[in-house]
C-alpha distance (Angstrom), angle and dihedral (degrees) to the residues before:
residue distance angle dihedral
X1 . . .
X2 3.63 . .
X3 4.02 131.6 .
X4 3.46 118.7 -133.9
X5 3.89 90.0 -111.6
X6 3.53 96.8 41.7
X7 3.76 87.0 58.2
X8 3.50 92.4 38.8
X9 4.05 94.4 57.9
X10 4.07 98.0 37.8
X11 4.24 81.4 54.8
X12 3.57 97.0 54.8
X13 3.89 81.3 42.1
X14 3.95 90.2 56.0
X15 4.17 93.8 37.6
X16 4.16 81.4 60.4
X17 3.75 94.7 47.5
X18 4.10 103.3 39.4
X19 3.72 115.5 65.4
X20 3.89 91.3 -144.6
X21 3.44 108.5 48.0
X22 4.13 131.5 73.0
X23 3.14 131.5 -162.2
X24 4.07 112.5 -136.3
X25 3.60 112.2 -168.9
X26 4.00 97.1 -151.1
X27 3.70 125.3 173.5
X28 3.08 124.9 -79.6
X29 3.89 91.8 13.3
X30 3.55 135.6 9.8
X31 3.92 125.7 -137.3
X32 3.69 143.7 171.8
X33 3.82 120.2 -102.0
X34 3.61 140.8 -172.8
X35 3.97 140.6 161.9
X36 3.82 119.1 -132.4
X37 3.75 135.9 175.4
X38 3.75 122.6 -135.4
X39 3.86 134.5 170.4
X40 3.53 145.8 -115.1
X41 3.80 113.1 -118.7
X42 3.07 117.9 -104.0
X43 3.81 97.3 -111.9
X44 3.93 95.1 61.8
X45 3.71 93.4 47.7
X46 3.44 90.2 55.9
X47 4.20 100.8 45.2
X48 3.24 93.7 56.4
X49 4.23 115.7 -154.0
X50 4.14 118.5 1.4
X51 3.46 125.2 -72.0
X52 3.67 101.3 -87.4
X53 3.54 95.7 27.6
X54 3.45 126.9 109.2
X55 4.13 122.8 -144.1
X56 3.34 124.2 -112.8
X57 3.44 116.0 -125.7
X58 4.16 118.8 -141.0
X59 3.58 120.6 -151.7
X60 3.77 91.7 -142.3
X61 3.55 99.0 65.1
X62 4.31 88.6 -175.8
X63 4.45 80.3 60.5
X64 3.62 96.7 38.8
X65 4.29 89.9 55.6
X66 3.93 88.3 47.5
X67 4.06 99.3 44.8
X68 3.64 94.1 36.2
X69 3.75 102.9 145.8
X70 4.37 82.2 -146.8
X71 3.63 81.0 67.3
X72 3.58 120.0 140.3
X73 3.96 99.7 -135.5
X74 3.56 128.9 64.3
X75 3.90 125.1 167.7
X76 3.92 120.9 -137.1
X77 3.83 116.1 -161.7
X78 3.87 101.3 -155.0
X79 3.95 124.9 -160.3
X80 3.97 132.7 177.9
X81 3.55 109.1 -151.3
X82 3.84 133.6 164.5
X83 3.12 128.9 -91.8
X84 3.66 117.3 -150.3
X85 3.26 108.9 -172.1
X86 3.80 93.2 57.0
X87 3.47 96.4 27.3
X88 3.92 97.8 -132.0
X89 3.80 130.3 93.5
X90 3.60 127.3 -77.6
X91 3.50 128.9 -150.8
X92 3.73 108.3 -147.4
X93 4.07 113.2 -179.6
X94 3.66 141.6 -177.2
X95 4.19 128.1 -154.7
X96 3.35 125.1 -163.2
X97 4.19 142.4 168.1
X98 3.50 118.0 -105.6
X99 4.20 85.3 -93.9
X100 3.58 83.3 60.0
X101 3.95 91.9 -105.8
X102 3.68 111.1 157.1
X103 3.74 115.4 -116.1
X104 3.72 118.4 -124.5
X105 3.73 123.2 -122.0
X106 3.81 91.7 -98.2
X107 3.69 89.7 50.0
X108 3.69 102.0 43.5
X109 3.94 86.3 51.5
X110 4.24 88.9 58.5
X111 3.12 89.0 53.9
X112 4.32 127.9 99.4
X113 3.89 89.1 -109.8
X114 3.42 96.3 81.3
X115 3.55 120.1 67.7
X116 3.57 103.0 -155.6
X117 4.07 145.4 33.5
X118 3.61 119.2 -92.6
X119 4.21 96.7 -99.5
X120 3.58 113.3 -125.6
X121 4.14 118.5 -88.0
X122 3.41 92.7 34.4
X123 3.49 115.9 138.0
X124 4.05 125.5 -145.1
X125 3.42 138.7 164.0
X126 4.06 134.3 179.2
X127 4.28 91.2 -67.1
X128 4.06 105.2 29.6
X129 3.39 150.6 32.7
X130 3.60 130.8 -148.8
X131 3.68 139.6 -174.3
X132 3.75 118.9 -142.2
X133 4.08 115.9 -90.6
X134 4.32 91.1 13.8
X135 3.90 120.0 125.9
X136 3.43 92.7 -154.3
X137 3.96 125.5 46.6
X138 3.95 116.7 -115.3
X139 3.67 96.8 -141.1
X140 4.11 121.0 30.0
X141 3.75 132.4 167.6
X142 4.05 111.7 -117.9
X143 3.89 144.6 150.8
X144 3.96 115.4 -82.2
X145 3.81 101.0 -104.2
X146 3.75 85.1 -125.7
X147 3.50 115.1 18.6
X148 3.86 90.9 38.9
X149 3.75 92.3 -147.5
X150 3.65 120.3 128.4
X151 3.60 121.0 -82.3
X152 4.26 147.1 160.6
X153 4.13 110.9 -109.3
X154 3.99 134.5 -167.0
X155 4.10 103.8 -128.2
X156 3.52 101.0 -109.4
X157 4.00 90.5 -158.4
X158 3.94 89.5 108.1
X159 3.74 103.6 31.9
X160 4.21 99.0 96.6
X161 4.18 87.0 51.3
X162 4.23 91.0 46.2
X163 3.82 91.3 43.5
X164 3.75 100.5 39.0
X165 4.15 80.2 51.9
X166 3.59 89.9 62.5
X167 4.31 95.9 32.8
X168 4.07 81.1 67.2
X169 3.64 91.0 60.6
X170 3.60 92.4 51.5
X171 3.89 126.8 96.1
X172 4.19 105.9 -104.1
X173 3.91 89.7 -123.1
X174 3.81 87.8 59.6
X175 3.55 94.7 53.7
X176 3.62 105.4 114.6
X177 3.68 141.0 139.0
X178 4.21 88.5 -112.3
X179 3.95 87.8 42.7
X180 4.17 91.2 50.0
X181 3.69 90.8 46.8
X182 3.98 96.9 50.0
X183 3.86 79.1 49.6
X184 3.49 86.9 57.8
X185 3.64 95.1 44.1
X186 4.17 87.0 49.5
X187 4.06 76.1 51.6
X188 3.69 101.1 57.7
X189 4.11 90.6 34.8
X190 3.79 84.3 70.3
X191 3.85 86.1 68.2
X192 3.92 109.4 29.2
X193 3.68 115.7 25.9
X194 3.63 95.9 -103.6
C-alpha cells in the first residue's frame, strides 16, 4: 500500500518522465492529468441512434453534422488520483463529444478507450458497470476526489492484489514506488488504452 506522499513524489516522478501526463499540485490533493482523444467504433458511427429511438432532427444542418452524437471523436480527460481508503491510485475519467456533451455509459463503452467488450451477464445501468460474479462494480460514477466534479472511476478494490502479482515478477532493485505505479498504469492499460 501506498502513503499519500509516497504516491505523491513517485507522480511528480512519472509527470517528469511521460510526455503526456502533468502533475497539478491542487489543494487539498494533487493528481496527474492529461487530455486524450479516442474514437467511436466504427459500428456506432455508422447505426446512427438506438434501436427504438428516433433521431432528432436539427434545424441547422451545418450544427447538427458537427454535434452529431455518431461522431467519430470524443475527448477523455484522464486523472490518477489517490485513493485513500484503499491506499492505491485511482484512475477517475471523464468522456465527452466534441460539444463537450458527456457520453453515456453505453457510449463511452463503444468507444476506443476501452479495451475490451462488455462480457456477457454483466449488469449496468446509467452510473455503474459490473461484471458478472464481482462484489464491487468495475466502472462507477463518483465526485473527483479533488475537483469534486463528476467523473467515471476503475474500482480500485483489486488493484494492490493485480499489482503486487506483477511487483513479484519484478527484479528487487526495481522495486520502487515509481516502478509499482507504472505497473499499475501497465495494469489499468489492459482495460482502457492508456
Amino acid at each position: 500500500m501506498l502513503s499519500r506522499s509516497d504516491f505523491d513524489s513517485a507522480c511528480q516522478a512519472l509527470a517528469c518522465k511521460l510526455e503526456d501526463w502533468e502533475w497539478e499540485d491542487k489543494y487539498p490533493y494533487g493528481y496527474l492529468t492529461r487530455c486524450k482523444n479516442y474514437r467511436r467504433n466504427s459500428a456506432s458511427i455508422a447505426e446512427g441512434p438506438e434501436l427504438g429511438e428516433e433521431a432528432e432532427l436539427e434545424e441547422d444542418e451545418a450544427t447538427a453534422h458537427a454535434t452529431s452524437p455518431g461522431s467519430g471523436d470524443v475527448i477523455s480527460q484522464q486523472y490518477v488520483v489517490y485513493s485513500p481508503g484503499f491506499q492505491v491510485p485511482a484512475f477517475y475519467f471523464t468522456v465527452h463529444n466534441t460539444n463537450g456533451t458527456p457520453l453515456t455509459l453505453d457510449e463511452l463503452m463503444d468507444t476506443t478507450l476501452f479495451k475490451f467488450e462488455v462480457p456477457a451477464g454483466s449488469s449496468a445501468n446509467g452510473y455503474a458497470l459490473s461484471l458478472p460474479d464481482a462484489p464491487f462494480p468495475l466502472l462507477s460514477q463518483g465526485d473527483h476526489p479533488t475537483l469534486g466534479t463528476p467523473c467515471w472511476y476503475l474500482h480500485p478494490c483489486e488493484t494492490k492484489n493485480a499489482v503486487d502479482e506483477l511487483c513479484r515478477e519484478v527484479e528487487e532493485s526495481d522495486r520502487t514506488t515509481v516502478r509499482w505505479i507504472e505497473l499499475w498504469m501497465m495494469t489499468v492499460g489492459s482495460v482502457v488504452d492508456l
